[in-house]
C-alpha positions as CSV (number, residue, x, y, z in Angstrom):
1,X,-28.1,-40.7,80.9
2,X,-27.8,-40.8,84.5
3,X,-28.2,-44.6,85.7
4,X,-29.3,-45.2,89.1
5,X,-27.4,-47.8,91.0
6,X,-29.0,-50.8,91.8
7,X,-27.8,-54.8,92.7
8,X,-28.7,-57.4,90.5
9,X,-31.7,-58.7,92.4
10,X,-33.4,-55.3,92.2
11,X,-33.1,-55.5,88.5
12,X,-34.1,-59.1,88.0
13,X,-37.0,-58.5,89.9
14,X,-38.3,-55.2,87.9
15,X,-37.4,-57.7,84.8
16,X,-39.7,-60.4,85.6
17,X,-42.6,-57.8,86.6
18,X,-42.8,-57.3,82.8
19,X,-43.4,-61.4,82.6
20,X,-46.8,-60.9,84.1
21,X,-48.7,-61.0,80.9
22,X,-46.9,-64.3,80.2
23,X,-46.5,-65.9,83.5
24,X,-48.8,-68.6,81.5
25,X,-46.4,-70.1,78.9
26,X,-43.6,-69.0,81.8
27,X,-45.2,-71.6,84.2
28,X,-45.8,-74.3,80.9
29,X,-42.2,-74.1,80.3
30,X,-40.8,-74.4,83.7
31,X,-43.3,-77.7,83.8
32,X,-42.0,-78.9,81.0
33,X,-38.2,-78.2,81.6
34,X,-38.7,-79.8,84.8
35,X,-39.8,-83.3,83.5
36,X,-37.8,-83.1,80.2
37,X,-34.7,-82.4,82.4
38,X,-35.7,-85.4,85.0
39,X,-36.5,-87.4,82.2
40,X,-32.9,-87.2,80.8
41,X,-31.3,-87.4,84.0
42,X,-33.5,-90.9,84.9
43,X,-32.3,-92.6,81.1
44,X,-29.0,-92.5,82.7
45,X,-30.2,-93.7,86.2
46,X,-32.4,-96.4,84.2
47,X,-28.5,-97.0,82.7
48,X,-27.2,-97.7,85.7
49,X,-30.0,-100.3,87.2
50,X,-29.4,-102.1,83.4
51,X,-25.9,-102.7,84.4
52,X,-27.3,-104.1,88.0
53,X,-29.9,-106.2,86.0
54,X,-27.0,-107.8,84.1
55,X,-25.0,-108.1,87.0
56,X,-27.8,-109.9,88.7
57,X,-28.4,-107.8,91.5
58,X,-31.5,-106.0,90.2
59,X,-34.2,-108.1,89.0
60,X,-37.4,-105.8,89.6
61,X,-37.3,-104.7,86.1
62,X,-35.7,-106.8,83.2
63,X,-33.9,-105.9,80.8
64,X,-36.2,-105.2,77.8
65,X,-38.7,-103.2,79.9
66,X,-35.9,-100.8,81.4
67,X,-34.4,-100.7,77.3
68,X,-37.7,-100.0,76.5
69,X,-38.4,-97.3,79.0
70,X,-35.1,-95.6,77.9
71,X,-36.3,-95.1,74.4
72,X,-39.4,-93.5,75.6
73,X,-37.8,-91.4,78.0
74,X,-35.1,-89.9,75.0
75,X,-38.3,-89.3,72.8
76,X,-40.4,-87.5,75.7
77,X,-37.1,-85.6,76.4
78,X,-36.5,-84.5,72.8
79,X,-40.0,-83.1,72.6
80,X,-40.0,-81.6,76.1
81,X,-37.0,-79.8,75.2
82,X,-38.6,-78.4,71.8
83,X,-41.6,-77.5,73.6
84,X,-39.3,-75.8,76.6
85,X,-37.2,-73.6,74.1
86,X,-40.0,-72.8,72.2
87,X,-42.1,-71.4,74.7
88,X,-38.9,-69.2,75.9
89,X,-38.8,-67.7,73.1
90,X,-42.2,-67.0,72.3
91,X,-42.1,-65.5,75.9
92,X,-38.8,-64.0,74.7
93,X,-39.9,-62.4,71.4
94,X,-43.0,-61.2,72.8
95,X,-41.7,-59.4,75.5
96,X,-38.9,-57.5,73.7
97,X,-41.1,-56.3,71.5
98,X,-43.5,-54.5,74.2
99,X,-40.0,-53.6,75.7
100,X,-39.0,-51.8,72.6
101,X,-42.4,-50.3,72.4
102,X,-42.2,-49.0,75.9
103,X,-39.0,-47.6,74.9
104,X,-39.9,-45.3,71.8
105,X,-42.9,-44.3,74.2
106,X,-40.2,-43.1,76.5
107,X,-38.3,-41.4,74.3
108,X,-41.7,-39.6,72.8
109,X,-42.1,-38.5,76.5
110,X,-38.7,-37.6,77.2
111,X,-37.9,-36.2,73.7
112,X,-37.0,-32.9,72.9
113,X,-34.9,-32.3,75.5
114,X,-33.6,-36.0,75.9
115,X,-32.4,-36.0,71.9
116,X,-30.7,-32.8,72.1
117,X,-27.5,-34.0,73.6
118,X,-24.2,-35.3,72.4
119,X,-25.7,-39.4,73.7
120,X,-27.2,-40.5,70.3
121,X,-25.0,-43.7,70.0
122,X,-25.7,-44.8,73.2
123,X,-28.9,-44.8,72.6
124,X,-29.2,-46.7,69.9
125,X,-26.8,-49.1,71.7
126,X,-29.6,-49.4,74.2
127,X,-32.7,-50.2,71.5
128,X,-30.3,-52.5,69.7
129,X,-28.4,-54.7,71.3
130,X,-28.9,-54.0,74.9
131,X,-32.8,-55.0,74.2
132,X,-31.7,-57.9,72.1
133,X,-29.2,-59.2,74.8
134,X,-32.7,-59.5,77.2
135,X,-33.4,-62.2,75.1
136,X,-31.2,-64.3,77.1
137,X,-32.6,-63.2,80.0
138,X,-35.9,-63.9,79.3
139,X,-35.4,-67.4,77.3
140,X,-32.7,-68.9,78.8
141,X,-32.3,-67.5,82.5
142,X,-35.6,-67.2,84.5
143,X,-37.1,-71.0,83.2
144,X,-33.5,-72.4,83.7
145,X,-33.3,-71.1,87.3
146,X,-36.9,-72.2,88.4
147,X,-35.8,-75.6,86.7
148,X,-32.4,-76.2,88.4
149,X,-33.9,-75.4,91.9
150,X,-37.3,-77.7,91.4
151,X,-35.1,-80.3,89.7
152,X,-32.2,-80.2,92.5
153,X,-35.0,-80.3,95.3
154,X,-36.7,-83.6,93.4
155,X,-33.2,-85.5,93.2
156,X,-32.5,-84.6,96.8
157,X,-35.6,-86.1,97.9
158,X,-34.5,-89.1,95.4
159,X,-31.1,-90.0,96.5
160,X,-32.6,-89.3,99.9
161,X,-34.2,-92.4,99.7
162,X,-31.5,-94.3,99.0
163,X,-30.3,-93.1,102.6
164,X,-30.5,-89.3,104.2
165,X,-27.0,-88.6,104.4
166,X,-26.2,-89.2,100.6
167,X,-29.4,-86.7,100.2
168,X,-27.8,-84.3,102.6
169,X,-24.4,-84.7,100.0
170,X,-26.2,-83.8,97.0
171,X,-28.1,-81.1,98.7
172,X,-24.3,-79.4,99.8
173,X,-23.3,-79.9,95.8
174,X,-26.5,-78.4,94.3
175,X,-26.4,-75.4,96.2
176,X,-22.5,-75.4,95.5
177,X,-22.7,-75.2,91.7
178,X,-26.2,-73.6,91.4
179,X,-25.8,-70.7,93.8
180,X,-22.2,-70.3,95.6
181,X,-20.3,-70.6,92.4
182,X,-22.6,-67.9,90.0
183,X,-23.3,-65.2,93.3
184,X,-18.9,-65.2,93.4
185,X,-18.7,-65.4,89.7
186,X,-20.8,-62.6,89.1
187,X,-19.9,-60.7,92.0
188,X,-16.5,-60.8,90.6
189,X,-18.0,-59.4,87.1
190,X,-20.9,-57.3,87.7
191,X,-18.9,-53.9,87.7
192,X,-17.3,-55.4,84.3
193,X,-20.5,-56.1,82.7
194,X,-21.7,-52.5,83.5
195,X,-18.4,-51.1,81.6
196,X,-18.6,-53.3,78.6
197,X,-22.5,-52.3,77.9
198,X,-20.8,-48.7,79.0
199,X,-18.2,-48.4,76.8
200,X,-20.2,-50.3,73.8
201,X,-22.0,-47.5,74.2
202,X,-19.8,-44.6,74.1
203,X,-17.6,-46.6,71.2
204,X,-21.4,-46.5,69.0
205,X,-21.6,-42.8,69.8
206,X,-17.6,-42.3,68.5
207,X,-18.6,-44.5,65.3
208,X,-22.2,-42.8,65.0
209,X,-19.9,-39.2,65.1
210,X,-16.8,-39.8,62.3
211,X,-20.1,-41.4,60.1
212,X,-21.9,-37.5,60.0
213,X,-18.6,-35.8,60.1
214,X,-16.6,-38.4,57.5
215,X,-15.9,-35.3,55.0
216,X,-15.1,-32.4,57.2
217,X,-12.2,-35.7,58.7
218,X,-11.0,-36.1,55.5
219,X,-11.2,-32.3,54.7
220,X,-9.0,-31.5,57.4
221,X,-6.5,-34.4,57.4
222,X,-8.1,-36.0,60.9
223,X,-8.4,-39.7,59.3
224,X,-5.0,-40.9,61.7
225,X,-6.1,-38.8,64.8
226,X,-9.8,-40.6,64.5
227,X,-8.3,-43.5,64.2
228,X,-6.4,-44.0,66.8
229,X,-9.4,-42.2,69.1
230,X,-11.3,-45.5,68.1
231,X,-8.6,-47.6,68.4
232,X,-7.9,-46.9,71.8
233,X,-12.0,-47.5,72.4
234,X,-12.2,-50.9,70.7
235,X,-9.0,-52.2,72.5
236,X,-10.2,-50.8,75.8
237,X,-13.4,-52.6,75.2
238,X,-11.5,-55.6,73.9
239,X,-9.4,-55.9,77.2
240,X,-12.8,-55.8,79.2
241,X,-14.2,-58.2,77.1
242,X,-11.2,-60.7,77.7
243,X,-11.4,-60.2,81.9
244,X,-14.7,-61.1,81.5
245,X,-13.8,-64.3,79.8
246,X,-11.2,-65.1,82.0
247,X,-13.8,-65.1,84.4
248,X,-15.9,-67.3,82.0
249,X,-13.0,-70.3,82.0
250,X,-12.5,-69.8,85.7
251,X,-16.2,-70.4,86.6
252,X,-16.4,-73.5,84.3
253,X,-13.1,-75.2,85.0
254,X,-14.4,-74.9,89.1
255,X,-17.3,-75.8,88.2
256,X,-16.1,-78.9,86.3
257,X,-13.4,-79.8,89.2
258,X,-16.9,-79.1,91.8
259,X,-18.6,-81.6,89.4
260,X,-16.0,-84.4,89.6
261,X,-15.6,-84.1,93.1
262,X,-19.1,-84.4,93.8
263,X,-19.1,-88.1,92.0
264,X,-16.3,-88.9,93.7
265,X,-17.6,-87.7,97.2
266,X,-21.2,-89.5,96.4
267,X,-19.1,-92.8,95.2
268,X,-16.9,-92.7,98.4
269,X,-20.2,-91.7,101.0
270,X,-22.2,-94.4,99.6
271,X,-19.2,-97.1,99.5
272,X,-18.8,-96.4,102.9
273,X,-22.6,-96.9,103.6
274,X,-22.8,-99.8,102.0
275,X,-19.6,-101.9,103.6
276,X,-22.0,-100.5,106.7
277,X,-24.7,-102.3,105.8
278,X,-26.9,-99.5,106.0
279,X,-27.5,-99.6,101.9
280,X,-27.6,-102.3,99.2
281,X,-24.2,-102.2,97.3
282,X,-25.7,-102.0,93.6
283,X,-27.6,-98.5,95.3
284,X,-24.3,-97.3,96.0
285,X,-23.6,-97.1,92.1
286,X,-27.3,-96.1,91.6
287,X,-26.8,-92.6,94.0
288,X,-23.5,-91.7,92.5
289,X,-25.0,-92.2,89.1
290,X,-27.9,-90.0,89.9
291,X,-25.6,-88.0,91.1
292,X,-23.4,-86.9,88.6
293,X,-25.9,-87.2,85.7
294,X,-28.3,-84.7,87.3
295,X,-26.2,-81.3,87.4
296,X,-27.0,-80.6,84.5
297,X,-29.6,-78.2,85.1
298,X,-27.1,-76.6,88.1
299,X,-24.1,-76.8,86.1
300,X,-26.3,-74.5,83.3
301,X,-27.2,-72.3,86.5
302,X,-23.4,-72.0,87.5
303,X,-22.7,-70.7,83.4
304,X,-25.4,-67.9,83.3
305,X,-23.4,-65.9,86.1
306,X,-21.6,-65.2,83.3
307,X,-23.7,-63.8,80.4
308,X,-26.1,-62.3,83.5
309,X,-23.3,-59.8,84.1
310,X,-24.3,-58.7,80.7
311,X,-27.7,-58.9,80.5
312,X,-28.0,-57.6,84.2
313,X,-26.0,-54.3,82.8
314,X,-27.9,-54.0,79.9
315,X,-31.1,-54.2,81.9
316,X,-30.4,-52.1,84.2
317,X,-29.3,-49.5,81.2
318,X,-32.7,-50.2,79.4
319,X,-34.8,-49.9,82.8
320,X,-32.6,-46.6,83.5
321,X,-34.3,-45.2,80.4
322,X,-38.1,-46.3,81.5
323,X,-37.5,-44.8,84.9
324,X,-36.1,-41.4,83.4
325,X,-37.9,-38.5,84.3
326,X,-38.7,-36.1,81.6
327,X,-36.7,-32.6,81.9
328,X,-40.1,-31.2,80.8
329,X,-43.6,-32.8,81.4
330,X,-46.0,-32.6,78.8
331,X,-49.5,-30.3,79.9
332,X,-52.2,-32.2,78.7
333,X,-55.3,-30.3,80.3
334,X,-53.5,-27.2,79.9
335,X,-54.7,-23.1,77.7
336,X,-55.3,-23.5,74.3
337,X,-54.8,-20.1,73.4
338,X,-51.7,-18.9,72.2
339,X,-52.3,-15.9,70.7
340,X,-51.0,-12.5,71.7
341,X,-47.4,-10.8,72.1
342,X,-44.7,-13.6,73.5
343,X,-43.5,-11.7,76.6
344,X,-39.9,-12.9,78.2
345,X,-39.9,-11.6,81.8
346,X,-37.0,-11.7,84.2
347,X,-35.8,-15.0,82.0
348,X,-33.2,-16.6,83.6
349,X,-31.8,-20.5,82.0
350,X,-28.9,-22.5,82.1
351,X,-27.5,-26.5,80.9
352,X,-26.0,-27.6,84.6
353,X,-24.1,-25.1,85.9
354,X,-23.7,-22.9,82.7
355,X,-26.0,-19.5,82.7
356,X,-27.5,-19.2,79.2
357,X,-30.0,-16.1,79.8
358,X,-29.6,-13.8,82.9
359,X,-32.8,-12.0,83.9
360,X,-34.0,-11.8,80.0
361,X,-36.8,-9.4,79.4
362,X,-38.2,-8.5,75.8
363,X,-41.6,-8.3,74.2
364,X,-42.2,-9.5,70.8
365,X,-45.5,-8.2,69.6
366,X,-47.7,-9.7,67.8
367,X,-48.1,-10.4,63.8
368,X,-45.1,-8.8,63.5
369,X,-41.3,-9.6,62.2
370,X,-38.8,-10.0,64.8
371,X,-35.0,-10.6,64.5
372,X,-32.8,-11.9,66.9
373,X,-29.2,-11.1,66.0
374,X,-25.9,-12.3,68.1
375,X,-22.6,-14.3,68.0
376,X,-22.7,-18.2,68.3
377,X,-23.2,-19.3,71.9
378,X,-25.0,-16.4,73.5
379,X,-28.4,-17.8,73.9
380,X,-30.0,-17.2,70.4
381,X,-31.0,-20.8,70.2
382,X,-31.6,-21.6,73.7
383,X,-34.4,-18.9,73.8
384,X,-36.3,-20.6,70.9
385,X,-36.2,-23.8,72.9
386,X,-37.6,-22.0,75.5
387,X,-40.4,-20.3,74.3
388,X,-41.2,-24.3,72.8
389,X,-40.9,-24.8,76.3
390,X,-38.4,-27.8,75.0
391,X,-36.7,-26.8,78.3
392,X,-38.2,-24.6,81.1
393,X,-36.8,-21.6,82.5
394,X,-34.8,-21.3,86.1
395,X,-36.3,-18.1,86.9
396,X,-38.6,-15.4,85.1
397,X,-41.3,-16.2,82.9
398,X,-42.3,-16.8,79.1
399,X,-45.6,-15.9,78.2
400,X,-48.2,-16.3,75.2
401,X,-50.6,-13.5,75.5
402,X,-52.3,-13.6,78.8
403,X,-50.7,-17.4,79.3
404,X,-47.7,-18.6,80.6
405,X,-45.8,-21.2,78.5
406,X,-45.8,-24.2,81.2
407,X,-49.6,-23.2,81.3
408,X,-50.3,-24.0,77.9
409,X,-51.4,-27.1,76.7
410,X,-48.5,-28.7,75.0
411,X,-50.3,-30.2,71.9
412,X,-51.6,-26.2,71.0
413,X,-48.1,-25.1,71.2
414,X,-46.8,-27.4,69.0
415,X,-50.0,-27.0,66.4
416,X,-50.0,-23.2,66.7
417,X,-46.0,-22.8,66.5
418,X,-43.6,-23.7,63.2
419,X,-40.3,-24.6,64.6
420,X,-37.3,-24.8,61.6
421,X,-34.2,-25.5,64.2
422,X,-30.7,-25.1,62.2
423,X,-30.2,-28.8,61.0
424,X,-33.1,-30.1,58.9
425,X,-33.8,-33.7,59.4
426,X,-35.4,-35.4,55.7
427,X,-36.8,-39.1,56.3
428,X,-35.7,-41.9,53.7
429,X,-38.8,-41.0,51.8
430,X,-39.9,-39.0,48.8
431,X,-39.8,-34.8,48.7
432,X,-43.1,-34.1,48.9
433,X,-43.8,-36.3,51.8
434,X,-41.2,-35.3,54.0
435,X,-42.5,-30.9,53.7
436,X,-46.2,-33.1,54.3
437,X,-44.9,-34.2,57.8
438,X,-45.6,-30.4,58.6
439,X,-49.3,-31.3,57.4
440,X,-50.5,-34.9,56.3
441,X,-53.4,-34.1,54.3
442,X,-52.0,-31.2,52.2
443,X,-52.5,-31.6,48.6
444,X,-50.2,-31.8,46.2
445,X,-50.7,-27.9,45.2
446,X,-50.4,-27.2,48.6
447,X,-46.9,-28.4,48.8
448,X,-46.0,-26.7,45.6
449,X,-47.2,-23.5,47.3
450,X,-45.2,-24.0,50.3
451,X,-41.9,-25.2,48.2
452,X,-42.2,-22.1,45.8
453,X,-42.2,-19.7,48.7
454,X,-39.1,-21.4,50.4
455,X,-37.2,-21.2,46.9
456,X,-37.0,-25.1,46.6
457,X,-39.8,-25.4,43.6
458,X,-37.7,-25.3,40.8
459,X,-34.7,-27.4,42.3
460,X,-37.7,-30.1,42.8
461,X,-38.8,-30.1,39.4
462,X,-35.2,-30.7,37.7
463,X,-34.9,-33.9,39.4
464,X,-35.9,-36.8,37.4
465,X,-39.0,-37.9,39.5
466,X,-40.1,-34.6,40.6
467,X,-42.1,-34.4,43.9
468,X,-42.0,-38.1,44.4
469,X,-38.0,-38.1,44.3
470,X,-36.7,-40.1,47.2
471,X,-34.6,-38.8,49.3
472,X,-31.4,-41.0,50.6
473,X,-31.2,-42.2,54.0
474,X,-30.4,-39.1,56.4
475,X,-31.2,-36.6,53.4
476,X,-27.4,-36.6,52.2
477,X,-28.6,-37.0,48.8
478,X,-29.4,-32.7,48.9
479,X,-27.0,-30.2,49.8
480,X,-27.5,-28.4,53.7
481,X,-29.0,-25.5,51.6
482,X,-31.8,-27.8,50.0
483,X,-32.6,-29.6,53.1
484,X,-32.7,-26.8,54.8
485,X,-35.2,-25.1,52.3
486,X,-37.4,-28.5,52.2
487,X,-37.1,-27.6,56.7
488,X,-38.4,-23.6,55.5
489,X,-41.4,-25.4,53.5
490,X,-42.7,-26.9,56.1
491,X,-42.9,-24.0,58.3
492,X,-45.1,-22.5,55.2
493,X,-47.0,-25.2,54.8
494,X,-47.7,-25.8,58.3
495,X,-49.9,-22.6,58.2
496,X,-49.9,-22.2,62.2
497,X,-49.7,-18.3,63.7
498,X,-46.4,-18.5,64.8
499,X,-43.1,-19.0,62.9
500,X,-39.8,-19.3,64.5
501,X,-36.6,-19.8,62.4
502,X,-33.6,-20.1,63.8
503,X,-30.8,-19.5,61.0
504,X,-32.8,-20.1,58.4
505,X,-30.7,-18.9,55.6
506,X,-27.4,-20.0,57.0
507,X,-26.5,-22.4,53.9
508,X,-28.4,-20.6,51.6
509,X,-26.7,-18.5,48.8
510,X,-28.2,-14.8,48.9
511,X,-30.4,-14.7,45.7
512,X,-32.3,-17.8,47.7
513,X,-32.6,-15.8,50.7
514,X,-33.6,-12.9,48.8
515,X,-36.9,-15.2,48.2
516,X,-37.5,-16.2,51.2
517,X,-36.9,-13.7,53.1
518,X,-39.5,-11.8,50.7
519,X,-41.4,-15.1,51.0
520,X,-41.8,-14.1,54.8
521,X,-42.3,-10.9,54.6
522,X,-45.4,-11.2,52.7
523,X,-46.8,-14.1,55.1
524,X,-46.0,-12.2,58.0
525,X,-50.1,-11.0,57.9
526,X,-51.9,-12.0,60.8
527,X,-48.2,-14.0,61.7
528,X,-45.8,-13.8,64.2
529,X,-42.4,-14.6,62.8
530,X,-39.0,-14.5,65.0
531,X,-35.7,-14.5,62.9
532,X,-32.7,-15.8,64.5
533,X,-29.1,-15.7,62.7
534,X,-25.9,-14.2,63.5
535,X,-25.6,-11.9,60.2
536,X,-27.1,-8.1,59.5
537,X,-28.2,-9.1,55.9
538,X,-31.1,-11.6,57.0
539,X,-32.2,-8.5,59.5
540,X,-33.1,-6.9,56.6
541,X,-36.9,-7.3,57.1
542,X,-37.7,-7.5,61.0
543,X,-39.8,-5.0,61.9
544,X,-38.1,-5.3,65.4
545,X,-34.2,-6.6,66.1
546,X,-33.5,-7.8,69.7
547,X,-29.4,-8.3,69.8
548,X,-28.2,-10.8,72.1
């Protein structure tokens, strides 16, 4: 998947254009972090004016009252902080699962051609955890930014009062800890964060590939050399893990060290204000309180630089995938007719900068039998994804009749056309629904039909549970042979005009392909079937053989 490159603020700011729907709750929770967070920060002000009361050099407010005021303030700031948190999340939840939604409906507009690749793992990296690590994002960045600069401003203005200059001195530490410090920090770990969610990516792919091909590993005696291929993945994704926490200790110890500093700063400012004259003594205490017990919100601004690296690289991943453009649009207002001979003209394809077809012409006529015979790798495949206009060709053309395939709407081609592609994929449900995905309301003797003429029937019925057997999770509880037979029955019971198979019959032993091919054969009335395999025997009833 090719990833545009963009800065952090360009992503942030196509991130919170999701928010819209939200902004609501968004705004309630900012409101309410604000005074929860002010709230917290005056019970330790309120603190520091109990000390002067005792001292005797406050006496607006005794004792009891600013006790009193304390214990209301902790109780408003425990349910502020509920009601904060829990409208994050709400926001949170919501919008990761219209995020995830607009993510199958990209794949749906990007699929074939996007699913045919090698990138599987990656892409589940990106609907797993690269959604789920939004979540901080969305709960615990945008409110706590909005909150740290409204709440800074606010005690600005406060300790402002107590005289401008110490004001000006909490200003110069705000924007210290809640700006300089996370733009260096993540600066320093952007490219990082894009590397992990990179390589967490290509390490699901490696684990997603020795799951499928566990048996031929162990066949062949490839356990240590797999082994060590993910080894050397999970350390190099260990070792960026670790810079990035480096990175995490060195932000918080400077932001700590920034932190005491500041309070000492404020205490030696106002000290020197107050042997001035130009402020009451016991204010001097009350501004370096106010001071120190107020970054929280900042110092909470100053951490996210870190986990932002990551959620910044995993939204820019996830908004990659929104923005893709398909390889192949989908032609919605398009011919509905797809009827006549399928006419290849000049055909001319290739993946990148390797030429598949070169100036490809053949006719195959209509309601007839055609075979397409060649070695691995010389286009046999590729053609079939071609005239399903999976892919569109470089030069030449593909036509349907009197229609050319990019002319035809996309939704007839698919209902007109039975597509069994080499590997057959079976859902986690039972038989006879997975040959129904080829047609939802067939009845149960339609399926029968369908299974009897792809040679599965009787394989069916010696299960225990017949029909309504369920099949394991990816189908590995039948053979390749079987699943590829169930793949064979949906083409049957599809009924549509066209039929292409592309090796049909490759893990099928010859007495079964003796049945289907006489299966075909006899439905090849008023059908168009193309054959494709790489050996003579399945040739056997083309009426026509192209060889490639």
């Amino acid at each position: 998947m090719q990833q545009k490159k963009k800065n952090g603020f360009q992503i942030m700011l196509e991130l919170l254009g999701m928010i819209r729907p939200l902004m609501g709750f968004m705004l309630l929770a900012i409101l309410m972090g604000c005074i929860g967070n002010l709230v917290a920060t005056f019970i330790t002000i309120l603190g520091g004016y109990g000390l002067l009361s005792v001292a005797g050099l406050y006496n607006k407010l005794t004792i009891t009252t600013i006790f009193t005021v304390i214990i209301i303030f902790a109780v408003i700031r425990g349910i502020l902080r509920y009601a904060e948190q829990a409208c994050n999340h709400y926001i949170a939840f919501k919008l990761l699962a219209s995020i995830r939604h607009k993510v199958f409906a990209s794949l749906r507009r990007l699929a074939p051609a996007k699913l045919d690749g090698n990138d599987k793992g990656n892409l589940i990296s990106i609907i797993t955890s690269d959604i789920e690590l939004l979540e901080v994002f969305y709960a615990h960045t945008i409110s706590p930014i909005a909150i740290a600069i409204i709440t800074s401003v606010f005690m600005c203005v406060f300790i402002g009062i107590i005289h401008p200059v110490l004001g000006v001195v909490a200003l110069v530490f705000y924007l210290l800890i809640g700006f300089i410090v996370p733009v260096l920090n993540s600066r320093r770990g952007r490219e990082k964060g894009q590397e992990y969610r990179d390589s967490f990516g290509e390490l699901n792919t490696s684990v997603l590939d020795n799951l499928y091909g566990l048996e031929e590993i162990i066949q062949y005696g490839q356990q240590e050399k797999r082994q060590s291929c993910l080894a050397k993945k999970t350390e190099s994704l260990e070792k960026i893990a670790k810079e990035l926490k480096k990175e995490e200790s060195i932000q918080k110890i400077s932001t700590d060290w920034i932190i005491l500093f500041a309070g000492i700063a404020m205490l030696g400012v106002s000290g020197y204000l107050a042997g001035q004259g130009e402020i009451e003594g016991g204010m001097s205490l009350i501004a370096t309180v106010a001071m120190i017990s107020s970054f929280g919100p900042t110092a909470a601004l100053s951490a996210l630089s870190n986990n932002l690296n990551h959620t910044l690289a995993c939204g820019n991943r996830v908004l990659s995938l929104l923005n893709e453009e398909p390889i192949v649009l989908d032609n919605v207002t398009g011919e509905e007719d797809c009827s006549g001979d399928i006419i290849c003209d000049g055909t001319t394809f290739g993946y990148e900068n390797k030429v598949v077809l070169n100036n490809f012409n053949v006719t195959f006529k209509e309601n007839h039998i055609h075979g397409i015979l060649g070695k691995s790798g010389c286009g046999k495949s590729t053609l079939l994804k071609l005239l399903m206009r999976f892919y569109e060709t470089n030069k030449g053309t593909i036509s349907y009749g009197k229609n050319v395939v990019n002319t035809i709407k996309t939704s007839s081609l698919r209902k007109n056309v039975a597509y069994v592609t080499q590997e057959t994929y079976l859902f986690h449900d039972t038989i006879e629904n997975n040959i129904k995905i080829a047609k939802e309301d067939a009845t149960r003797e339609e399926v029968i039909e369908a299974a009897k003429k792809a040679s599965i029937h009787d394989f069916i019925l010696s299960l225990p549970s017949g029909y309504d057997t369920i099949v394991s999770e990816l189908g590995e509880s039948l053979s390749g042979g079987e699943r590829q037979r169930i793949g064979i029955a949906r083409a049957f019971l599809h009924k549509s005009s066209i039929i292409f198979l592309d090796e049909p019959t490759s893990n099928i032993d010859s007495l079964n392909e003796g049945i289907i091919l006489k299966s075909l054969e006899e439905e090849k009335e008023d059908k168009t079937i193309i054959l494709v395999s790489h050996r003579k025997s399945t040739m056997g009833i083309v009426d026509h053989m192209v060889n490639m």
